[in-house]
Rosetta silent file (secondary structure, phi, psi, omega in degrees, C-alpha in Angstrom):
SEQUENCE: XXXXXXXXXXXXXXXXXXXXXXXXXXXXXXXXXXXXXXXXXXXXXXXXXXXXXXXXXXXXXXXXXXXXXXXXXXXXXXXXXXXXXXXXXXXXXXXXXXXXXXXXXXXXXXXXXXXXXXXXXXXXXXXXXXXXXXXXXXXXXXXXXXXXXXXXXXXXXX
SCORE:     score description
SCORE:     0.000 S_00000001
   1 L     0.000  -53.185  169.735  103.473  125.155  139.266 S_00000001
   2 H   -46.782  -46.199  168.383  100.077  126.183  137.870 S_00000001
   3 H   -24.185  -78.630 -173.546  101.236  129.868  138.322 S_00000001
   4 H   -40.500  -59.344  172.450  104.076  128.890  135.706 S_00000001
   5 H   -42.334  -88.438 -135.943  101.420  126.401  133.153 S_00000001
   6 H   -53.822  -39.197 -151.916   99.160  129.604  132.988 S_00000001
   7 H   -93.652  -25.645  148.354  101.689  131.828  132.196 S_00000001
   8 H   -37.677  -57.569 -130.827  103.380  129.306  129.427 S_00000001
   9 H  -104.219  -32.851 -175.726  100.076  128.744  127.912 S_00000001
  10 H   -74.334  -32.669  177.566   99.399  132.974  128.090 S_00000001
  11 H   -86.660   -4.403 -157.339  102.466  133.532  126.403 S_00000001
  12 H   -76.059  -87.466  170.922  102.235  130.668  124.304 S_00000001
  13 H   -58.359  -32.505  168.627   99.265  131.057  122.619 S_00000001
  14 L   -85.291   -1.864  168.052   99.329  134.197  121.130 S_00000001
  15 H   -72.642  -53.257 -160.405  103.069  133.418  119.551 S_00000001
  16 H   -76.098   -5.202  166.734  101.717  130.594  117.636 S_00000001
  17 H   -88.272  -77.699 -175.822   98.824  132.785  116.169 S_00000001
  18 H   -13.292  -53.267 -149.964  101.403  135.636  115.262 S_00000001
  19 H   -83.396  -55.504  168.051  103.576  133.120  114.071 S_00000001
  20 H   -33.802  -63.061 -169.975  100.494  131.139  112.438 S_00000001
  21 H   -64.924  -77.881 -158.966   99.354  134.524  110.773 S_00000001
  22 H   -64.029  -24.771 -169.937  102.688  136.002  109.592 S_00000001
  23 H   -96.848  -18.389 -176.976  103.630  132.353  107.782 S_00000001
  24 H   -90.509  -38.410 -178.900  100.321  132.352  105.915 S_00000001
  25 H   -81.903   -5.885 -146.751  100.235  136.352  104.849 S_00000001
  26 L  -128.458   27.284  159.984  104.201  136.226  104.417 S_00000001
  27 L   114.094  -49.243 -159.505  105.218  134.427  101.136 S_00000001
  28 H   -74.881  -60.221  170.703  103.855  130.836  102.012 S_00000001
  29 H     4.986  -74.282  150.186  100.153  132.494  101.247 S_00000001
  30 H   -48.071  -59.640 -168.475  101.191  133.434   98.101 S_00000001
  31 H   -52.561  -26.165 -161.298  102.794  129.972   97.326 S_00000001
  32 H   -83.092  -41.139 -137.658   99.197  128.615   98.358 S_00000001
  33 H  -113.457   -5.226  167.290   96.860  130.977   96.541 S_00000001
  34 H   -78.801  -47.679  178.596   99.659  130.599   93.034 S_00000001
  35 L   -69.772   -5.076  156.991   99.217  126.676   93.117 S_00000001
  36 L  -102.751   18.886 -179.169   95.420  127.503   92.748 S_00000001
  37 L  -120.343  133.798 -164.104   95.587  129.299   89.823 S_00000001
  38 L  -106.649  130.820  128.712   95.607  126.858   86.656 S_00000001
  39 E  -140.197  178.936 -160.063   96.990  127.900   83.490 S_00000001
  40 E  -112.925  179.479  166.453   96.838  126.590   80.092 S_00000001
  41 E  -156.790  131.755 -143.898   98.713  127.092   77.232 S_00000001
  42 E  -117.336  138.255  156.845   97.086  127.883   73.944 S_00000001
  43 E  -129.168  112.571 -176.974   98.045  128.015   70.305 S_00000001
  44 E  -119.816  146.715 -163.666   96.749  130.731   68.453 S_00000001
  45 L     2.276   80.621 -162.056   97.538  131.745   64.986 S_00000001
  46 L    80.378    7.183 -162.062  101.246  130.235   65.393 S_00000001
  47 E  -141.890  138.596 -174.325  101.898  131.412   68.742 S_00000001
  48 E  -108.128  129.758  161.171  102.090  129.643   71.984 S_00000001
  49 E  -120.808  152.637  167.729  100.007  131.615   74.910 S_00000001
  50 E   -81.358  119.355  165.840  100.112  131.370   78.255 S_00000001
  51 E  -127.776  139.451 -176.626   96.522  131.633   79.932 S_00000001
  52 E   -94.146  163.569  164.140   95.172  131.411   83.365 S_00000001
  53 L  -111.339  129.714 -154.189   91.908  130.255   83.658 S_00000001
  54 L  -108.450   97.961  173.353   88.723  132.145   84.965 S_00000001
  55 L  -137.040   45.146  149.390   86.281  128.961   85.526 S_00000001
  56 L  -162.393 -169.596 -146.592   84.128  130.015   88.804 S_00000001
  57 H   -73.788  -30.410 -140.985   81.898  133.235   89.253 S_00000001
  58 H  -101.665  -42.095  176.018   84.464  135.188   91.322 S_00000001
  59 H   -66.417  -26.157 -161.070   87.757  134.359   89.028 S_00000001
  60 H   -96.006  -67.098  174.821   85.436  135.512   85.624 S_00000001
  61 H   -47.630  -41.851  156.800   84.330  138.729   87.376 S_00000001
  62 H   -43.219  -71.087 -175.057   87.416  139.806   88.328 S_00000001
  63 L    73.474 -114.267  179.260   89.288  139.088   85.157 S_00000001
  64 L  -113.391    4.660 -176.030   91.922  141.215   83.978 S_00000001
  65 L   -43.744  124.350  169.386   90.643  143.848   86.568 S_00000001
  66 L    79.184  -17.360  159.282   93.743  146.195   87.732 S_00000001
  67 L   -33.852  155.184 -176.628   96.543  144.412   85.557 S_00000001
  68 L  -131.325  -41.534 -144.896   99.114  147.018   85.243 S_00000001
  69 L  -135.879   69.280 -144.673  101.243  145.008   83.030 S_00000001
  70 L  -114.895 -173.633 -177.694  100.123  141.727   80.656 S_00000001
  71 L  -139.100  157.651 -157.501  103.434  140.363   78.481 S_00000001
  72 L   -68.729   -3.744 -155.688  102.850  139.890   75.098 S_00000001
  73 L  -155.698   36.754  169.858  101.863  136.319   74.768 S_00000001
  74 E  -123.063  176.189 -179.863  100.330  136.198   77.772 S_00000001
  75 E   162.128  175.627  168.340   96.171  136.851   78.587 S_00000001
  76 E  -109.347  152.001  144.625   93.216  134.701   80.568 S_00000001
  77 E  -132.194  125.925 -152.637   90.780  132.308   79.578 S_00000001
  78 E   -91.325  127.118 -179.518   87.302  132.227   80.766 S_00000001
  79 E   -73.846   71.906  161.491   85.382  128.948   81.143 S_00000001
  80 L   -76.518  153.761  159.348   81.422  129.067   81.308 S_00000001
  81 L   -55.239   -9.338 -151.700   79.101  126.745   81.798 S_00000001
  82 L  -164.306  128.942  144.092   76.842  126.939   79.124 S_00000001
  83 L   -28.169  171.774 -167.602   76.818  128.700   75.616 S_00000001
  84 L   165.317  168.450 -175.726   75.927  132.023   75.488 S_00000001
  85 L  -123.734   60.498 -148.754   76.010  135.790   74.209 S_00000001
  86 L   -70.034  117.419 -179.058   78.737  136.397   77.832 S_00000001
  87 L   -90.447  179.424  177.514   78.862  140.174   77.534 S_00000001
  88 L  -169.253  139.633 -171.954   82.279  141.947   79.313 S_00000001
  89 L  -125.498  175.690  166.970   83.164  145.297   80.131 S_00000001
  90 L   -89.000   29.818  170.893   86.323  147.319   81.148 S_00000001
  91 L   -81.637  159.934  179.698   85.996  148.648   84.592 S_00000001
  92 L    60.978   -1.994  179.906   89.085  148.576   86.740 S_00000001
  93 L   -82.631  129.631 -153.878   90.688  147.385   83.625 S_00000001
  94 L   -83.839  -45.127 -150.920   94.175  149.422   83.271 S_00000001
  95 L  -130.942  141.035 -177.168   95.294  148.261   79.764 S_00000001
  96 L   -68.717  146.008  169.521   93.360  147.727   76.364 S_00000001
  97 E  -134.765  164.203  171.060   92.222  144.101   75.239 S_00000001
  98 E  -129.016  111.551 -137.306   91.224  141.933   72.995 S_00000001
  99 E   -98.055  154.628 -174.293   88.796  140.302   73.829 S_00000001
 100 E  -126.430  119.865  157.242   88.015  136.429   71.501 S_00000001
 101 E  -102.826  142.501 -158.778   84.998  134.784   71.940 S_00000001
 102 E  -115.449  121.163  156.717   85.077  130.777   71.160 S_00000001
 103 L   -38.018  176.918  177.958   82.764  128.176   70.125 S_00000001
 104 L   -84.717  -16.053 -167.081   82.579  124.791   72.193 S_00000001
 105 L  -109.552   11.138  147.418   84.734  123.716   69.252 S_00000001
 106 L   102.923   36.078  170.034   87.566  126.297   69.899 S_00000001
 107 E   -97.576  138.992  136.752   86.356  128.909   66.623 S_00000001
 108 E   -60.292  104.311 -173.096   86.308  132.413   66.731 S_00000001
 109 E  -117.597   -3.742  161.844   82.959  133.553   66.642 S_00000001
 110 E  -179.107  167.447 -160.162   83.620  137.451   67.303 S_00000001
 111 E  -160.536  135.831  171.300   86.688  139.859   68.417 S_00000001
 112 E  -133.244   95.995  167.307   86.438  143.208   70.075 S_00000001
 113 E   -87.899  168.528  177.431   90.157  144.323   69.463 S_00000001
 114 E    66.714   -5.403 -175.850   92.126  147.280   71.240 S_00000001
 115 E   -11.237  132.691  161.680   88.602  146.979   74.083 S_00000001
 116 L  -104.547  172.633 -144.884   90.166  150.360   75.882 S_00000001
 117 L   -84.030  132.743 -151.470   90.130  150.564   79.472 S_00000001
 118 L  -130.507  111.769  172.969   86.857  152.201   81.258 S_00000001
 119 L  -106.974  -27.948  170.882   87.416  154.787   83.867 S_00000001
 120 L   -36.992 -144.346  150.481   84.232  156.063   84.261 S_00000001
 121 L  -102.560  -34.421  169.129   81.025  154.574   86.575 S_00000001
 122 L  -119.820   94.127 -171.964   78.952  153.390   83.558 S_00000001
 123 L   -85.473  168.558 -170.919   81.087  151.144   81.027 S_00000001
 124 L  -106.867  148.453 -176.717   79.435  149.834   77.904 S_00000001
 125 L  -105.188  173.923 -167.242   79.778  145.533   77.671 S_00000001
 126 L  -144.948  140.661 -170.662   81.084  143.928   74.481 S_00000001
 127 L  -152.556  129.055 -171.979   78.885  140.806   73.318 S_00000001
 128 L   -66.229  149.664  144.452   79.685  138.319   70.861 S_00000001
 129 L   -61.851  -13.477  178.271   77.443  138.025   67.343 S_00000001
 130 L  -123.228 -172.329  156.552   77.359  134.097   67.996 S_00000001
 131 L   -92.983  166.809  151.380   77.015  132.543   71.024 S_00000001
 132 L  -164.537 -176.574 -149.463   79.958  131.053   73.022 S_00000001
 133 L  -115.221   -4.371  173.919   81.090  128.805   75.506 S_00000001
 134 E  -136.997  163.669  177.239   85.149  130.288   76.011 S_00000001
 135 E  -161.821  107.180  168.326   86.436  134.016   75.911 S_00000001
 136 E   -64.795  141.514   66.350   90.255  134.482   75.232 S_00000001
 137 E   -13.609  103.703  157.920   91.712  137.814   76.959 S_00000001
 138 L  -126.939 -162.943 -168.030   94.970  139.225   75.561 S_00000001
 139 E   -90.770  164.931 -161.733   96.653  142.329   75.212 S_00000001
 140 L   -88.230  160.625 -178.145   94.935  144.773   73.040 S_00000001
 141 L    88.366    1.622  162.327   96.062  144.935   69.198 S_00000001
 142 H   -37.143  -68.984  167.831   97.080  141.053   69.471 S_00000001
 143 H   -22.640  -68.108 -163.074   94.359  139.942   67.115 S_00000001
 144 H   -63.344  -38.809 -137.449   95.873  142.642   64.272 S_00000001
 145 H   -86.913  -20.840 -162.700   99.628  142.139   64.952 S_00000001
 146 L  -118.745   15.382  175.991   98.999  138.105   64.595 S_00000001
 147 L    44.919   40.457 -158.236   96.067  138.153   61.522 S_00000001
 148 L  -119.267  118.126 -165.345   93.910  136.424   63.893 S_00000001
 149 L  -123.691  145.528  160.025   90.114  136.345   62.328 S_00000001
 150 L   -41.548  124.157 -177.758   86.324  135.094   62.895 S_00000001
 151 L   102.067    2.947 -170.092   86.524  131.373   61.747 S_00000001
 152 L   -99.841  161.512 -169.766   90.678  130.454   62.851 S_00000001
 153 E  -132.798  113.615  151.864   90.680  128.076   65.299 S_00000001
 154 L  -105.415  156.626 -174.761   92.347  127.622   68.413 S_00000001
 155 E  -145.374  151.288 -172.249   93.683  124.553   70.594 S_00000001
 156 E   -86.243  121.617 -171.004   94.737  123.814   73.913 S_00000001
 157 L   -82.254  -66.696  179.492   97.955  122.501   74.476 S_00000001
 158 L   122.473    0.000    0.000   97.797  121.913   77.922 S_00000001
């Protein structure tokens, strides 16, 4: 009878980690690590965007790193703690941006449209002229195609 228990419990245990493993890397994973990602939705000059939000050290470094693809009315927006002059560069970044830096009161306080894409080892950062406390990410030439200027205002829909 023990013979049998051991031999349950040998074969046992390593199904439900397989099984355990394969349900977390296999589509459930996903569902888990998509219901942590927040986004917002923004209205900028007339236009409703969809943005995820970059609020901790790991989502704001990353960024838009490796995107292949962004749809037009789509982009990130990154949350700091604190005013600031938050520089950002283009490594691993695939596709040109534009990047909007925001006031705490949702102003446009500088635009680096078209940013292009950095393949090298040493990219040059883009730094607002004001300080700010948000930084919109879209696709690049957004800004032009939509007349969207230092001093316009944006607001979060929610």
């Amino acid at each position: 009878m023990k013979i049998k228990y051991l031999l349950v419990l040998t074969l046992a245990v390593p199904l439900v980690l397989v099984l355990s493993i394969f349900f977390l890397t296999n589509g459930h994973g996903r569902e888990t690590e998509q219901k942590l990602r927040r986004f917002v939705t923004i209205n900028v000059a007339d236009k409703s965007v969809i943005a995820e939000i970059a609020n901790t050290p790991e989502k704001r470094s990353r960024g838009l790193m490796f995107i292949q693809n962004l749809p037009e009315n789509e982009g990130m927006l990154f949350i700091f703690e604190a005013e600031g002059h938050h520089s950002f560069w283009m490594k691993n970044t695939v596709i040109p941006l534009d990047i909007i830096w925001l006031d705490r009161e949702f102003s446009i306080v500088d635009i680096s449209s078209e940013t292009p894409p950095c393949k090298e080892s040493n990219c040059p950062t883009y730094s607002p002229v004001k300080p700010a406390l948000y930084v919109l990410e879209l696709n690049g030439g957004w800004t032009l195609r939509n007349n969207l200027k230092i001093g316009d205002k944006i607001s979060i829909v929610e």
